[in-house]
N, C-alpha and C positions, 0 to 999 in steps of 0.2 A: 488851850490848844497845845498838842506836843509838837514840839520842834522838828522839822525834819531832820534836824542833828540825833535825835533820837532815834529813828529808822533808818541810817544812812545806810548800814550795811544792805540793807533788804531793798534800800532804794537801790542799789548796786545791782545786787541779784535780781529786780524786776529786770536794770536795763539789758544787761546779758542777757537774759530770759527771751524780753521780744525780739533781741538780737538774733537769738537762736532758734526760736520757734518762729520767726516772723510776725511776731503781728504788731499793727500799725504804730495803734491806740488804746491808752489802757487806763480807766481812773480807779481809784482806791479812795472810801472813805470807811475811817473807823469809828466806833463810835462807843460813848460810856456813860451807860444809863440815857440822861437828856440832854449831853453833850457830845455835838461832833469832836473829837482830839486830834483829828488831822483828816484832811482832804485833798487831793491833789492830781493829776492827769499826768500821762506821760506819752513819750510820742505825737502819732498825729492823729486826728477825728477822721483828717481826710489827706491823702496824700499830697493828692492834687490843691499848689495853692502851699503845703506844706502847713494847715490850719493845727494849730497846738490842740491835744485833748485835755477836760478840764473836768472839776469836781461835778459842773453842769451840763458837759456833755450827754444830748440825748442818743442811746445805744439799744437794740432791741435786746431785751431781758430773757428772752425764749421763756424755758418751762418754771420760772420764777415765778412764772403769771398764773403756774396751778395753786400758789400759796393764795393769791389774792380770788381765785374762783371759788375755793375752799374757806374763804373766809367770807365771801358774798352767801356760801350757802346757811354757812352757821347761823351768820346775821338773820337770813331767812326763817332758819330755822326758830331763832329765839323770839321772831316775830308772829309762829306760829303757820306760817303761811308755806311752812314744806315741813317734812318731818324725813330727814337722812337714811330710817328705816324704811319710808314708800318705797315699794317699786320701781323703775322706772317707766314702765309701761302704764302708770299710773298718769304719768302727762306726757310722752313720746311714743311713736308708733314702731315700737323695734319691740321686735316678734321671736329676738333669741330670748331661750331662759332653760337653762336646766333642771331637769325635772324635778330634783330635789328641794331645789330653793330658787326663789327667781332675782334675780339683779338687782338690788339696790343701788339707792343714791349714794349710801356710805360704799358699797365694793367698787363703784368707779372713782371717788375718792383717795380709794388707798388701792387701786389697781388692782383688787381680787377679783374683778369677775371672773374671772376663767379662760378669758378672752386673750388671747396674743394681740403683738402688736399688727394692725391690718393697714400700716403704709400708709397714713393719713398724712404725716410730717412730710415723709418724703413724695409722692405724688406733689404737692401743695409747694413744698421749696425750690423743687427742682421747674416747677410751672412757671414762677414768679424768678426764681433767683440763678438757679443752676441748667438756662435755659437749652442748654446740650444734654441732658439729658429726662429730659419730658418722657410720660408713661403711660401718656393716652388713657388715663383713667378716667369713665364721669365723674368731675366731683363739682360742680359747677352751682347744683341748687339742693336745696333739703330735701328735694323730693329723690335729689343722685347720692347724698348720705345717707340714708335711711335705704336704698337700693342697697348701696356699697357693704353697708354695717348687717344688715336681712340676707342678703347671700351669704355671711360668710358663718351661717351656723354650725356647719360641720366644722370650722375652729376653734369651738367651745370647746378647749382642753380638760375641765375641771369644771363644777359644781362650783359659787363662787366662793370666798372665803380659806381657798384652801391652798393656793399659789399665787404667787407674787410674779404677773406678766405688766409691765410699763405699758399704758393704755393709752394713747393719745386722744384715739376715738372717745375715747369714754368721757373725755375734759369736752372736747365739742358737746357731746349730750348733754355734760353738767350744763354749758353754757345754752345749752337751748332748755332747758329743765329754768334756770332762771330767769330766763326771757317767757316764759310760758305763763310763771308764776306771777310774774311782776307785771305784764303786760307791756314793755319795754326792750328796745336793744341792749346787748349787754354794754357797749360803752355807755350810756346814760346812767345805765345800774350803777356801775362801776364810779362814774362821776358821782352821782349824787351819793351811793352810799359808803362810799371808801376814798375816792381821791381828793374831792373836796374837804368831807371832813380831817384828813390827816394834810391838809395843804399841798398837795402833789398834783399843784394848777398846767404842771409843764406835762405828765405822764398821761401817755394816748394810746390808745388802739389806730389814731386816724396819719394818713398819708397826709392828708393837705395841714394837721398841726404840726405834724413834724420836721415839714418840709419848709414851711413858714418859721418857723425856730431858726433862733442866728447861731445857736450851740446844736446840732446837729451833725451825727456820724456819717462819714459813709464807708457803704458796708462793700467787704472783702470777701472773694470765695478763693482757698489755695488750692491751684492746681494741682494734679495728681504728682505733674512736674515742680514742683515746689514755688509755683510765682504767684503772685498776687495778681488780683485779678478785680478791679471795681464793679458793683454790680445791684441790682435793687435789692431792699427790704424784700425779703414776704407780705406784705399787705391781702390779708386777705379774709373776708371775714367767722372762714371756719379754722381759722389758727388764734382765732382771737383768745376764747375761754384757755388753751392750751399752752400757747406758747404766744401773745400777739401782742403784750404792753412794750412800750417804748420808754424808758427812763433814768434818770442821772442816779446817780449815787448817791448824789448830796439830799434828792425827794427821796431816798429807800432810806435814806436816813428816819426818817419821818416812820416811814412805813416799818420798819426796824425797832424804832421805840414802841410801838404798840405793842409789841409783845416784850420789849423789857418790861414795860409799865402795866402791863398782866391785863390789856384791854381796854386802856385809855390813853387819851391823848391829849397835848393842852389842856388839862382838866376835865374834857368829855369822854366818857363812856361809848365807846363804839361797840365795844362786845362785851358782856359777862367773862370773867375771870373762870370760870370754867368751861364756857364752852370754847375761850380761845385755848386752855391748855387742852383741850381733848386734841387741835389740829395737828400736836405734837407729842402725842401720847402714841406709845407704838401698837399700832394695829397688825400689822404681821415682817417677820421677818424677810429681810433679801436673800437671792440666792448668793450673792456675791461680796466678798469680804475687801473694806478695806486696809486701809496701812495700819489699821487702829483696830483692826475684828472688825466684829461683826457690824450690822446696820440693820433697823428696823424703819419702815413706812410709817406713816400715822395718816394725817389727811394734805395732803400738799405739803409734806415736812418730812425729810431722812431725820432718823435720831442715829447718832452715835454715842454708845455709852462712856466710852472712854477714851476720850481724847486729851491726853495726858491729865486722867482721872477727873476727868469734867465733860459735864455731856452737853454735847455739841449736836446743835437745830441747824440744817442746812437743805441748800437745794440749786442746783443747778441748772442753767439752761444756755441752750443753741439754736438758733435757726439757721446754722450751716452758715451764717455769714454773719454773724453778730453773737456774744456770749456774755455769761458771768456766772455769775456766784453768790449767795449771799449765805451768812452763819451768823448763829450768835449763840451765846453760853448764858441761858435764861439763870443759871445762880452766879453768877459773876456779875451780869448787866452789863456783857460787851456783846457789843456785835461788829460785824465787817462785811461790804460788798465791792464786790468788784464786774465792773463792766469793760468787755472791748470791741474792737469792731472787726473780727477776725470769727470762725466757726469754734475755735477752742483757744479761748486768752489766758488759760491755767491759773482762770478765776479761784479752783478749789486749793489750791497750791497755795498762790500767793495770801487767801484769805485764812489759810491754817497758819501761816509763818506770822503774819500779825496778833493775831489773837494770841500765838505759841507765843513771840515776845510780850506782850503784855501780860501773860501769866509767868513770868520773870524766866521762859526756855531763853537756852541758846538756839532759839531756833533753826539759824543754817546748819549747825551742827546736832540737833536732835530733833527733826523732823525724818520720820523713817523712810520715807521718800528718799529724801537728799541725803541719808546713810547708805541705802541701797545704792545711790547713782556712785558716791565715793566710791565702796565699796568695788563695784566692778568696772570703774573707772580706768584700771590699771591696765584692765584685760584688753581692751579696746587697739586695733592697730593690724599691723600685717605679720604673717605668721611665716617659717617656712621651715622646710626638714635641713636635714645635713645636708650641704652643699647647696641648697636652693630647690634641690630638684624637686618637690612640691611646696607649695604655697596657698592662706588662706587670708582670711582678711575676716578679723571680729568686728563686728559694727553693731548699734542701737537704735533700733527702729521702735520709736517710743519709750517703754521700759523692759521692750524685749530684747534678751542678747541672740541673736544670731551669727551665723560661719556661710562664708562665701566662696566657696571653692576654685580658685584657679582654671578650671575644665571647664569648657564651656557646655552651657545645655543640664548644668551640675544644678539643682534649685538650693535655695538656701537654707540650713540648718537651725530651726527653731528650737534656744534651748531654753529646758526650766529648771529655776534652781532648787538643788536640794538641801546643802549644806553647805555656807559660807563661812568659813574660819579664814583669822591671817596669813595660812599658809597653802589653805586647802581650797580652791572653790569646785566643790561638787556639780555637775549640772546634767539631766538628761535631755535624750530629743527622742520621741517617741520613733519608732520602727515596728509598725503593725502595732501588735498589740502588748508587742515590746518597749522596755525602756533600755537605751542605750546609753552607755554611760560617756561623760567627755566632762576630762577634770583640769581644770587649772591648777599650776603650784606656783607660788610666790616669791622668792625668799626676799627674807623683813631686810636683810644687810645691805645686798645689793637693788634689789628691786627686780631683780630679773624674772621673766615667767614666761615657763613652758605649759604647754599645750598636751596633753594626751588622747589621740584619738584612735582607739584599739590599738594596731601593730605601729602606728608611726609617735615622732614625740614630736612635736612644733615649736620654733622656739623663737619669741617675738625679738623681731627687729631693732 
């Protein structure tokens, strides 16, 4: 086991972290090869009461739970009893299909049908959790998903295979595609074919096990106004295949070595060594680039190719009030999950900085992330011309920098950066179909830094 004298620094950085982003409860387990190397919880599970969170804290996993629906099918698959290329009109009555090519069970896998997202998450969280803002959607029985999913064929963006839209709906299908199959609900599936065998006696889809658990979360939704706010799970059983397991770090631990161990587990065989690497074999590109490049899909698995030249399996998930994260670096034999009980525990953050340090990074210092935040660190503050007579204010709303004008009724200035040197930060904010330009200067000696925005110069406080 690694010491937490080993992590201290980054134990640091988590506490700041929830310090600054709010959130409660956070646990972190690492792991190497068939060995946990450190486990541990921080904060609270539950405020109320002030209950510590722990390596066995039960937390909902959100879209974590597409890895293990994607794995339920494989298994199906290699038992013969589905084939990933069927249809899906082959066993569900949904009646979109593009002319070209129709739907398969692999395109809702890796989110190419061509289908946008149709709101399924949110209808469903906000019913159950975010109860202010309910949507009056039917979504109540199979017979009002398969309505919901059949109406929206004029959304069929693409023929499938050809764009990469996040499908929620489509995980619901998977999971009624495996209840169809099997003749079974999917938590029973799920039990017999995955949680049992990999020991994950505590990980549920169900409210009354959860609830009954003496290590159990509760969950947070952050107001628009920044508070915390108690409030139910989503329990519900069309977020189940999607986003609907509940489970500690220390059970992902488990679920984590099956794919270091390329498909087995305690000495049992749960999947073939190829069909669990297909689940993270890249099936199509993202549109959207990490701190690392690019990113590719496969089947309930992000690949990143180079994550400080190591490629890195991950996936995230949220149910708006519950989060994490899990990665692992299938040639190295590490992985890392992190679970909290907040909508965004900067599960992918804090699970980059561990793996970075065990591949001997200075992590706080060469995660590009935490280079950019330094980086325009300095910029941050109040602004104001000769003699005061205008004034602005730089602030970060996430990793956006924005300008807040003095004048009331002024909206705020969203910029993007172009060029970041020591001396120079380049940034624009678009104006129509313009980019306008607004430069920061630095100097290295003093530390001083002006502002240039067209005719005036700003010059921090």
């Amino acid at each position: 086991m690694v010491t937490q004298e080993s992590f201290a620094d980054l134990e640091g950085f988590i506490a700041n972290l929830m310090q600054e982003t709010k959130i409660p409860g956070l646990s972190v387990m690492v792991l190497k090869k068939d060995e946990i190397i450190y486990a541990r919880g921080f904060g609270a599970r539950s405020l109320e009461g002030n209950l510590p969170a722990t390596e066995n804290t039960l937390f909902g996993i959100g879209s974590i739970t597409k890895s293990f629906t994607c794995l339920a099918i494989q298994i199906l698959q290699e038992q013969r009893k589905l084939n990933i290329e069927d249809p899906i009109e082959k066993y569900l009555p949904v009646t979109i299909d593009a002319k070209e090519e129709p739907i398969r069970i692999k395109h809702l896998m890796s989110h190419t049908s061509g289908l946008p997202d149709l709101g399924m998450a949110s209808v469903l969280i906000c019913r159950h959790s975010v109860l202010t803002k309910e949507k009056m959607i039917p979504f109540s029985s199979d017979e009002d998903v398969y309505l919901h999913i059949n109406n929206a064929a004029q959304e069929l963006f693409s023929p499938p295979d050809k764009r990469f839209f996040y499908f929620n709906s489509g995980f619901l299908l998977l999971g009624k595609i495996i209840e169809k199959v099997t003749n079974q609900d999917l938590g029973t599936v799920f039990k017999e074919m995955i949680l049992q065998r990999l020991k994950m006696n505590r990980t549920t889809f169900e409210k009354e096990d959860f609830e009954k658990d003496n290590d159990h979360m509760t969950a947070y939704y952050l107001t628009p106004e920044g508070k915390l706010k108690p409030t139910n799970h989503p329990f519900d059983k069309f977020i189940y295949a999607a986003g609907g397991l509940l489970s500690s770090v220390k059970e992902l631990g488990n679920y984590l070595q099956l794919y270091l161990n390329e498909g087995t587990f305690g000495g049992e065989n749960v999947l073939s060594k190829a069909k669990i690497a297909q689940l993270y074999e890249p099936y199509i590109e993202r549109p959207l680039e990490s701190f690392f490049g690019k990113e590719s899909y496969g089947f309930g698995w992000a690949i990143t190719e180079n994550f400080f030249r190591e490629r890195l399996i991950s996936h995230g998930g949220s149910t708006g009030v519950s989060s994490g994260y899990l990665a692992f670096l299938p040639e190295k034999k590490l992985a890392c999950a992190v679970l909290g009980n907040v909508g965004n525990c900067q599960g992918g953050l804090v699970a980059q900085l561990f793996l970075a340090a065990l591949l001997g990074k200075e992590a706080l210092k060469e995660h590009p992330m935490l280079q950019y935040e330094t980086k325009i660190g300095p910029l941050l503050g109040e602004y104001q011309t000769y003699k005061g007579i205008n004034q602005l204010k730089v602030f970060k709303e996430g990793l956006t920098l924005k300008i807040k004008f003095q004048e009331e009724g002024q909206p705020p200035l969203t910029l993007v950066p172009e060029r970041l040197t020591e001396e120079e930060y380049a940034f624009w904010t678009p104006q129509g179909p313009l980019k306008f330009p607004i430069n920061f200067f630095r100097d290295q000696k003093t530390g001083k830094v002006d502002l240039i925005i067209e005719r005036s110069i700003y010059h921090k406080k």
